[in-house]
C-alpha positions in Angstrom: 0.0 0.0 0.0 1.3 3.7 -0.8 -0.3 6.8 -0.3 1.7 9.6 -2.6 0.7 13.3 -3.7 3.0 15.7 -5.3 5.4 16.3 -2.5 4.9 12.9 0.0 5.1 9.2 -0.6 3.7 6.9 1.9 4.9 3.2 1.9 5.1 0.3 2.9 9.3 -0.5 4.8 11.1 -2.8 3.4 14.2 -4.4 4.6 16.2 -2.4 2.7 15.2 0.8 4.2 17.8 -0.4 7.1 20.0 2.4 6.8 17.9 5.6 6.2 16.3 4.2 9.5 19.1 3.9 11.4 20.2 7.9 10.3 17.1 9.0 11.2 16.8 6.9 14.7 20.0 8.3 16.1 18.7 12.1 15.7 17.8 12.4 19.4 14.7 14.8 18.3 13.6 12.3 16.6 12.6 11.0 20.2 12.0 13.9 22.1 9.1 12.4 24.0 11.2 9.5 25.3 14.1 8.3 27.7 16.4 6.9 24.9 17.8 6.5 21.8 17.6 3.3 20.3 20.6 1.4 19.5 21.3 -0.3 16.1 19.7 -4.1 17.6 16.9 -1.7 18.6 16.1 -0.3 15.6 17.0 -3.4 13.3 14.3 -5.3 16.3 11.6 -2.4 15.4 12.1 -2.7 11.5 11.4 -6.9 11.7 9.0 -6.3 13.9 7.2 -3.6 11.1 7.8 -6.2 8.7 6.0 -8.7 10.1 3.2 -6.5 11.3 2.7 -5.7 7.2 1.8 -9.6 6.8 -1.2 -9.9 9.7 -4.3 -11.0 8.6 -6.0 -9.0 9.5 -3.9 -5.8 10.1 -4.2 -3.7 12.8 -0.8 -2.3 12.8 0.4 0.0 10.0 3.7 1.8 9.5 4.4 3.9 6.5 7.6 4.9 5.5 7.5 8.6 4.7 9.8 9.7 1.3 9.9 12.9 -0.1 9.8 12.6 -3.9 12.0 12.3 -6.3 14.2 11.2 -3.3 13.0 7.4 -2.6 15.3 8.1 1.2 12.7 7.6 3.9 12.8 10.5 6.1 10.6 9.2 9.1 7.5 6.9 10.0 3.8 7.6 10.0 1.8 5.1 12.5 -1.8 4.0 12.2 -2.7 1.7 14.9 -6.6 -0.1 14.5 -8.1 -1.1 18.1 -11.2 -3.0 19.1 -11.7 -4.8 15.3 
């Protein structure tokens, strides 16, 4: 699934986004609401888990990669999280 307008691309992780994960993971505003930055085992933990969460039937749990076109980099995470189904 992808959600994309002229400016934003929404999308589905993939293992390959590893990296641009990591980058963006170790900026500590990019957890300003919590104790700690995650480690590398952390964030590589977090990514699988996302993974697998995109292969529930049925799926309560969504994470979109968030790109900013042309660059395919993601750049953060957009969470939508389905309760009581």
């Amino acid at each position: 699934m992808q959600l994309q307008s002229q400016n934003l691309l929404l999308r589905e992780f993939t293992s390959e986004d590893l990296p641009a994960v990591l980058e963006y993971e170790r900026k500590p505003e990019t957890h300003w609401f919590e104790r700690e930055v995650p480690g590398e085992e952390g964030v590589k933990k977090r990514l699988e888990e996302i993974l697998e969460w995109a292969r529930d039937d049925p799926r309560t749990h969504y994470r979109f990669a968030v790109t900013l076109p042309p660059v395919t980099r993601v750049v953060g995470m957009l969470a939508l999280t389905l309760n009581n189904l």
